[in-house]
C-alpha positions as CSV (number, residue, x, y, z in Angstrom):
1,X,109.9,-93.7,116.4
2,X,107.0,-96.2,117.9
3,X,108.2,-99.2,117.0
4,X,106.4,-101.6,114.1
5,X,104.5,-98.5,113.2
6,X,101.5,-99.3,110.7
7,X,100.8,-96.4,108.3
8,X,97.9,-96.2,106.0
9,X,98.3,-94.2,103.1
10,X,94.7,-92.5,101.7
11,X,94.0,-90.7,98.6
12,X,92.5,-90.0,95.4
13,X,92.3,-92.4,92.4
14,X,96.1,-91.1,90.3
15,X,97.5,-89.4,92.9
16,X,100.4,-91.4,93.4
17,X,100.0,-93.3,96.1
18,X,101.9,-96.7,94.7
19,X,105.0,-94.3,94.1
20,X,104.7,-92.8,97.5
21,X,104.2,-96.1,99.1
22,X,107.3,-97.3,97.2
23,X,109.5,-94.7,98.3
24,X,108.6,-94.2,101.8
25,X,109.1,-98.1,102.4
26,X,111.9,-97.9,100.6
27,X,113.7,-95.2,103.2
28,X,112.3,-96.0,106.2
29,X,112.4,-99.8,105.7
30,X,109.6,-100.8,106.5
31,X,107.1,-103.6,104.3
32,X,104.8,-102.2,101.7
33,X,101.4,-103.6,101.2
34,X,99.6,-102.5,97.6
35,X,96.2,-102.1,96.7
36,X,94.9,-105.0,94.0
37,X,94.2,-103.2,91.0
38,X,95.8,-104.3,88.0
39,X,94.8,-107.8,88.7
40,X,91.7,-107.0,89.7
41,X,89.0,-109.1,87.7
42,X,86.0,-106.1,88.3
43,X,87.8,-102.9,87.2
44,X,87.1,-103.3,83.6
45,X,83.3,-104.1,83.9
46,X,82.7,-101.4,86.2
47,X,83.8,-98.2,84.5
48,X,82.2,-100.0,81.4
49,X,78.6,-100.2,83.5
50,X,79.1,-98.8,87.2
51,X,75.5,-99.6,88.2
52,X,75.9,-103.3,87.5
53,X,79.4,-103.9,89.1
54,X,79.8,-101.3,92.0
55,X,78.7,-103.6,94.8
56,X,81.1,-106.3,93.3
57,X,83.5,-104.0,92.9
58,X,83.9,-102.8,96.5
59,X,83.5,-106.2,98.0
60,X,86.2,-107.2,96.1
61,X,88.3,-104.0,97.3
62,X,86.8,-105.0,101.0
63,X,88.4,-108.6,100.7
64,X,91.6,-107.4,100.0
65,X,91.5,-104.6,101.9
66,X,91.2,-107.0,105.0
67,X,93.2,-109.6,103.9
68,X,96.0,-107.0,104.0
69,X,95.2,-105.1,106.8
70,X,94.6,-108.1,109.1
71,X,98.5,-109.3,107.9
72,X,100.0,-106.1,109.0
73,X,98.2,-105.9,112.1
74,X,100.1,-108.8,112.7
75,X,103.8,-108.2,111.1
76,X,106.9,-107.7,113.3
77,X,108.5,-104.2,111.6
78,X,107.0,-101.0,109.8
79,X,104.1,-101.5,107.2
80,X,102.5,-99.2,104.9
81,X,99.2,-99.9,103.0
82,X,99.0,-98.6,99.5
83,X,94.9,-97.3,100.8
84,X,92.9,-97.8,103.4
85,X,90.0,-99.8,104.7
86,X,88.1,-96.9,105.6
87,X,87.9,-95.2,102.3
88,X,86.4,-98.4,101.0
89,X,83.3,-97.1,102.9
90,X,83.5,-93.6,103.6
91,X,84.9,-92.8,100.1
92,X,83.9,-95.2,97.4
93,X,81.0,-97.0,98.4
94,X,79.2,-93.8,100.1
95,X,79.9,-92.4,97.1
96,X,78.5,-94.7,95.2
97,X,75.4,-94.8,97.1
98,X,74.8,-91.4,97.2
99,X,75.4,-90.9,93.0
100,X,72.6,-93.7,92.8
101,X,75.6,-96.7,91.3
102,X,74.8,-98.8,94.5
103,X,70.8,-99.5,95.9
104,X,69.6,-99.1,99.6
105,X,69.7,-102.9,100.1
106,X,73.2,-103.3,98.6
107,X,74.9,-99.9,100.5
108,X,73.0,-101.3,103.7
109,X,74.7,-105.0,103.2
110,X,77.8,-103.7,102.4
111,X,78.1,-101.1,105.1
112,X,77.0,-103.9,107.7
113,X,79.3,-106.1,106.5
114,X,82.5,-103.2,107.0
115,X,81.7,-102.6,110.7
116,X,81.9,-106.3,111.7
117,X,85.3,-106.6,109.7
118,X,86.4,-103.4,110.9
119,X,85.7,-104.6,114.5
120,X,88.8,-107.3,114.2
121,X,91.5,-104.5,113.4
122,X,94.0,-102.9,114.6
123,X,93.9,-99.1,113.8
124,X,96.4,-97.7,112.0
125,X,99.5,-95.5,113.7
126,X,99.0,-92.9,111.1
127,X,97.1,-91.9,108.1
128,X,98.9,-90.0,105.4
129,X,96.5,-87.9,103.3
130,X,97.8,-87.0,99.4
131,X,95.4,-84.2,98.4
132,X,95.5,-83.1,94.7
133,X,93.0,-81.0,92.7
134,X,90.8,-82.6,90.3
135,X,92.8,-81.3,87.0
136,X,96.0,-82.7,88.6
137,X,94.4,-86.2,89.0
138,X,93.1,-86.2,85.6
139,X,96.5,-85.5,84.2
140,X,98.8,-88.1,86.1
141,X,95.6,-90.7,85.1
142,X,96.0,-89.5,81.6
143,X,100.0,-90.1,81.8
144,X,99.9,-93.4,83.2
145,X,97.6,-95.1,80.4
146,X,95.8,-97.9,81.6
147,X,92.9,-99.2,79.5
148,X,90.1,-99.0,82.1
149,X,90.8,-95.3,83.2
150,X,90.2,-94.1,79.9
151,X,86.3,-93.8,80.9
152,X,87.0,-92.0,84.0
153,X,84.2,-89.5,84.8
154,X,85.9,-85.9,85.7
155,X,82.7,-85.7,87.7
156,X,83.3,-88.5,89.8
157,X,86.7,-87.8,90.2
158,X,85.7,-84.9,91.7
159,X,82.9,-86.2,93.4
160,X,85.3,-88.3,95.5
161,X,87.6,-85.3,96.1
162,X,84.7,-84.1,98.2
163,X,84.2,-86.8,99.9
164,X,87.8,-87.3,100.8
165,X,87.6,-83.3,102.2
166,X,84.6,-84.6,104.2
167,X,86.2,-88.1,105.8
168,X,89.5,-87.0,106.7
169,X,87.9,-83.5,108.1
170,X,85.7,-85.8,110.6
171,X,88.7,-88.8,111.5
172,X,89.1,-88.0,115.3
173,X,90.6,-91.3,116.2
174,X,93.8,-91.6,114.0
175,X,96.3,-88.9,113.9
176,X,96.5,-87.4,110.0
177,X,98.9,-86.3,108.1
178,X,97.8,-83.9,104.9
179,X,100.5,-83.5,102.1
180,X,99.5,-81.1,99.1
181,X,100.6,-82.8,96.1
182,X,99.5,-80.7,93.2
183,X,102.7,-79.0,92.9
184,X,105.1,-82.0,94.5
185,X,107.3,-84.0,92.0
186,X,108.2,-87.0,94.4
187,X,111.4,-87.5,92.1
188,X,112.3,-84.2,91.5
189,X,111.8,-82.3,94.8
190,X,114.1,-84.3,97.3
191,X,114.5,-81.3,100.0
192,X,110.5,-81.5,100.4
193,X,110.5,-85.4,100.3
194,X,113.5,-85.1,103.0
195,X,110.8,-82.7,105.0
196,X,108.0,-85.4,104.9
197,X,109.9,-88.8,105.4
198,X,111.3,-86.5,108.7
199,X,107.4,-85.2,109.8
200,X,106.2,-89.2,109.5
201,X,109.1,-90.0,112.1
202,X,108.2,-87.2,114.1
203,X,104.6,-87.8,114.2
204,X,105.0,-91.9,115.0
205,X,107.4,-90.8,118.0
């Protein structure tokens, strides 16, 4: 396997991606890097009034996002990031834009603002893609019970499942790795979690 690989790990909002990240650190040993949510002083406000907070929102989510990414670039051993820069635009703040939550002078700002960042990083190894339908993502929100999700759109949910489709269909300078999750209990299924901890080596060699 390459050695200090750096993996980013992209996907829906509820698919699992703080358990997967968890795991896969966890058995390949490698240093885990987690997306700021819980702490994250914008979350609240936005789902309560996504017009208002949206562009605060994702610069927020692009701080952090390079903060972390700029750290593993740097780190001696495997890393894995809990989400990726790149969704912050190509997912979320496209999005965003395109649903009318974010103005032409705002999207413009923020997208200039991504590709001077982005310019200073080191591309990731691998991108991991958990995929899961729209109903699935509602349900493991649902189960998980934090305050702000409660207001989750099913519409925008879904809206972002599209636009995840679209990104990782058009990524042609990072290898990635799809893994179906709608029917994969990460606790329960160890033979399939064997199969993927096994593909990631593979695909890093």
């Amino acid at each position: 396997m390459k050695k200090n690989p750096f993996v980013g790990l992209a996907g829906n909002i509820g698919v699992g991606k703080t358990t997967f990240t968890e795991i896969t650190s966890t058995n390949l040993g490698w240093s885990p890097y987690y997306e700021s949510v819980d702490d994250n002083p914008y979350l609240g406000d936005f789902y309560a009034d996504m017009s208002r907070w949206s562009f605060n929102l994702q610069i927020y989510f692009l701080h952090k996002r390079f903060q972390a990414h700029f750290e593993m670039s740097h780190s001696n051993g495997g890393v894995i990031q809990d989400r990726t820069i790149y969704e912050d635009v190509e997912i979320f703040a496209r999005n965003l834009f395109q649903m009318g939550f974010m103005n032409d002078r705002d999207w413009a700002n923020y997208r200039d603002l991504f590709k001077v960042m982005t310019s200073y990083l080191r591309k990731p190894d691998l991108i991991i893609y958990l995929k899961a339908s729209t109903d699935t993502l509602l349900t493991r929100i649902a189960g998980r019970s934090r305050d702000y999700e409660k207001t989750i759109d099913p519409e925008y949910l879904h809206s972002l499942n599209v636009a995840y489709n679209r990104w990782v269909d058009s990524i042609d300078d990072i290898p990635v790795f799809v893994i179906e999750t709608d029917r994969f209990n990460i606790f329960e299924d160890e033979k399939k979690l064997d199969f993927i901890l096994n593909e990631i080596k593979k695909r890093l060699s």
